[in-house]
C-alpha positions as CSV (number, residue, x, y, z in Angstrom):
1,X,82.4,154.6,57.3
2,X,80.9,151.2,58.6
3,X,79.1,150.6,55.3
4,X,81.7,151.4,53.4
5,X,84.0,149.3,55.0
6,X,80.9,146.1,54.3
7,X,80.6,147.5,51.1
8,X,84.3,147.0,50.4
9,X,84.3,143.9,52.0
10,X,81.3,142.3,50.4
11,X,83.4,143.1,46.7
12,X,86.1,140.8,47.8
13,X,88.7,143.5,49.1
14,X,91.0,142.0,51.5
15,X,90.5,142.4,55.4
16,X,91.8,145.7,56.8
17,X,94.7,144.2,58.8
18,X,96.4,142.6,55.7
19,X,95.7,145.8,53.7
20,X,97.4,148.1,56.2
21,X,100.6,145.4,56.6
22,X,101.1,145.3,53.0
23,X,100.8,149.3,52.0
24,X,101.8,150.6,55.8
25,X,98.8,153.3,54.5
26,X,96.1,154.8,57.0
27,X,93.2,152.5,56.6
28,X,90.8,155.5,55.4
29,X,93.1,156.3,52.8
30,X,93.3,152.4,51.0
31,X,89.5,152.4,51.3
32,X,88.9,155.3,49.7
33,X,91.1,154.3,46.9
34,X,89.5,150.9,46.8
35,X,86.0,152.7,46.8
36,X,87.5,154.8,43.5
37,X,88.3,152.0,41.9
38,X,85.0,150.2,42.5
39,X,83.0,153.3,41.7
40,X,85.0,154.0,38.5
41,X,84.2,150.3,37.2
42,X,80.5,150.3,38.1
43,X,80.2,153.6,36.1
44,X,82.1,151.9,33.0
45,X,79.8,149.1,33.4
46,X,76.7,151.1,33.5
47,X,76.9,153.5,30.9
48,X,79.2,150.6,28.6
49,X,81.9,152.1,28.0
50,X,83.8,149.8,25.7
51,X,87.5,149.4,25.6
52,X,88.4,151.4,22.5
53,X,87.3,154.6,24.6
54,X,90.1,153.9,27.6
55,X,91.9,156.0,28.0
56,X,95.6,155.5,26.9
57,X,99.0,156.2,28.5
58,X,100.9,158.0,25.5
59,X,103.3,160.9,25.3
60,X,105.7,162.2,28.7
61,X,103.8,162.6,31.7
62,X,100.4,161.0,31.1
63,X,100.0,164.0,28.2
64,X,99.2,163.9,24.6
65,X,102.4,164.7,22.2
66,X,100.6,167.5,20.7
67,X,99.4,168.6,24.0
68,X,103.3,168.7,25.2
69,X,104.3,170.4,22.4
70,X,102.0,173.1,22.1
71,X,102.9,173.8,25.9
72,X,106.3,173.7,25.5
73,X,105.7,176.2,22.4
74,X,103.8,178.9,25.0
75,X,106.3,178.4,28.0
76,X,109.0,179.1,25.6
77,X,107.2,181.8,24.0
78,X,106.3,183.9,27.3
79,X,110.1,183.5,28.2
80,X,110.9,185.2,25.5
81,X,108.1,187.6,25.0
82,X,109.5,188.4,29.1
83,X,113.4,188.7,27.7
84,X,111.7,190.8,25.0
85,X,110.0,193.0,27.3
86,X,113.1,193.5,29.9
């Protein structure tokens, strides 16, 4: 945990105090997430990942429209094959 928290600290993340006044979090939990967010920007560094393959906020909750849709096509079909059935 100790080299994490230099890790962290040594990438310019705030000190621990002010990060646990501003989110009211448990300290392990903020630098975990700031070790994800450092983790997932060394990996799109390394293997250049360029901006056109980000991925994209579209559709209702965080899914593709097609992807909604063909759920919502097989929740409404097993309700019915179950009305069907009974």
């Amino acid at each position: 945990m100790f080299t994490l928290i230099l890790a962290l600290l040594s990438q310019g993340v705030p000190s621990i105090p002010s990060i646990l006044s501003d989110t009211g979090q448990h300290a392990d939990d903020v630098m975990l997430q700031q070790a994800d967010k450092i983790d997932i920007q060394w990996f799109k560094m390394e293997m250049r990942v360029g901006p056109n393959y980000m991925e994209k906020r579209e559709g209702i909750l965080g899914m593709s429209w097609a992807h909604f849709f063909t759920m919502s096509f097989l929740v409404r079909f097993f309700f019915g094959a179950l009305i069907a059935y009974h």
